[in-house]
C-alpha positions, 0 to 999 in steps of 0.5 A, spaced: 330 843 728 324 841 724 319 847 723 313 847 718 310 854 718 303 855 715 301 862 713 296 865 708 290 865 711 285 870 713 277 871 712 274 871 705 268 871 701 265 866 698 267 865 691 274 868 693 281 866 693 286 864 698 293 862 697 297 859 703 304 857 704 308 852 707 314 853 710 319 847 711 325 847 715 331 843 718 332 836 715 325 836 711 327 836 704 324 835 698 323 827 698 318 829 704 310 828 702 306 833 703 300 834 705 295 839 707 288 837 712 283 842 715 280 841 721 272 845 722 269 846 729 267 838 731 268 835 725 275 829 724 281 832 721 281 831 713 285 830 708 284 837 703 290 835 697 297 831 697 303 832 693 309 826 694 316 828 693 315 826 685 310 831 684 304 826 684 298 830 687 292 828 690 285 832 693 280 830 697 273 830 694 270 836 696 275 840 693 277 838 687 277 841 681 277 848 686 284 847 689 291 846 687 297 844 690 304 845 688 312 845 691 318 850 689 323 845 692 328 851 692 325 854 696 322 849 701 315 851 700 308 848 698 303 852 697 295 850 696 291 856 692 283 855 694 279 858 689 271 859 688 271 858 696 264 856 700 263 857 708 264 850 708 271 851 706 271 854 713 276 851 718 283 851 721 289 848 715 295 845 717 301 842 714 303 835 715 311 832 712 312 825 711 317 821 709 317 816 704 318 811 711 312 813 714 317 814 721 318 821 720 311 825 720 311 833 722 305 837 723 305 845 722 302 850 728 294 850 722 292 856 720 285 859 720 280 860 714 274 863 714 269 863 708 264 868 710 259 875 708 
């Protein structure tokens, strides 16, 4: 059974730090891109940042610069550490593993983030 369980989040201040993780199980393994969106109240589901199987990152816009992806393959793990975070950084994160194929695609359950005083 695939399983993706994203954890980490929670309610911070602006200027604060979060870190999440994403926990992946079953046949996922390292050769699994892995991506983590967000999704904000009435607006589309957004790339936030990607890391392939070979470690090759990339952000969105709106986040570069202040977030950072990274993977501990021995722990099956990815994680997305948010810093200097804004209100408009409030949204529900979800993981997404994708193999290289592009057949097999895995969403996790989200995780809600909210940046408020």
């Amino acid at each position: 059974q695939v399983q993706l369980v994203e954890s980490g989040g929670g309610l911070v201040q602006p200027g604060g730090s979060l870190n999440l993780s994403c926990a992946t199980s079953g046949s996922i393994r390292s050769v699994y891109a892995i991506g983590w969106y967000r999704q904000a109240p009435g607006k589309q589901r957004e790339l936030v940042a990607h890391i392939s199987g070979g470690g090759s990152t990339h952000y969105g816009s709106s986040v570069k610069g202040r977030f950072t992806i990274s993977r501990d393959n021995a722990k099956n793990t990815v994680y997305l550490q948010m810093n200097s975070l804004e209100p408009e950084d409030t949204a529900v994160y979800y993981c997404n593993a994708e193999h290289p194929n592009g057949l097999l695609v895995y969403w996790g359950q989200g995780t809600q983030v909210t940046v408020s005083s």
